[in-house]
Phi, psi and omega in degrees: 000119169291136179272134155280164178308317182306322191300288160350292190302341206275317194268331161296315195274336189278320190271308120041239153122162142327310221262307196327320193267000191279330188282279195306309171329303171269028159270304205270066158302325211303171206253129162232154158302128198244085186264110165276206154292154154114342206085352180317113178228140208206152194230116181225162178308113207289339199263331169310317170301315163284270217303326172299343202248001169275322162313294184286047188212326186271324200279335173267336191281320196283353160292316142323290186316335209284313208288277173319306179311302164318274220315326170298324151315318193273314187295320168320298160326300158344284209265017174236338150333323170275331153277000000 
């Protein structure tokens, strides 16, 4: 089985990237402070600190959605009862 090119280009552009964000990841090492409440402090790795709050970013959004999705679900449901 052959692959298209687009298939290449697709896998190029991902790996791409890969490297870029593998760049700013070892670029940003740096340590910074992390203050919660309360007094909480904490010295964590500047790029760790971003990938936690992009999770807890992907992880509230997809929670927002969720709310909608259902409801959408129940009207689909709904409406193929009626056909």
């Amino acid at each position: 089985m052959k692959k298209s090119a687009m298939f290449w280009v697709v896998w190029a552009v991902r790996l791409l990237i890969f490297i870029f964000v593998l760049s700013l990841a070892v670029m940003n090492t740096v340590s910074v402070p992390v203050t919660f409440f309360f007094g909480l402090s904490w010295e964590m790795p500047l790029v760790l600190v971003m990938l936690i709050f992009l999770l807890l970013g992907a992880i509230l959004g997809i929670f927002a959605m969720l709310g909608r999705l259902w409801r959408l679900k129940r009207e689909l449901s709904i409406l193929r009862r009626h056909v």
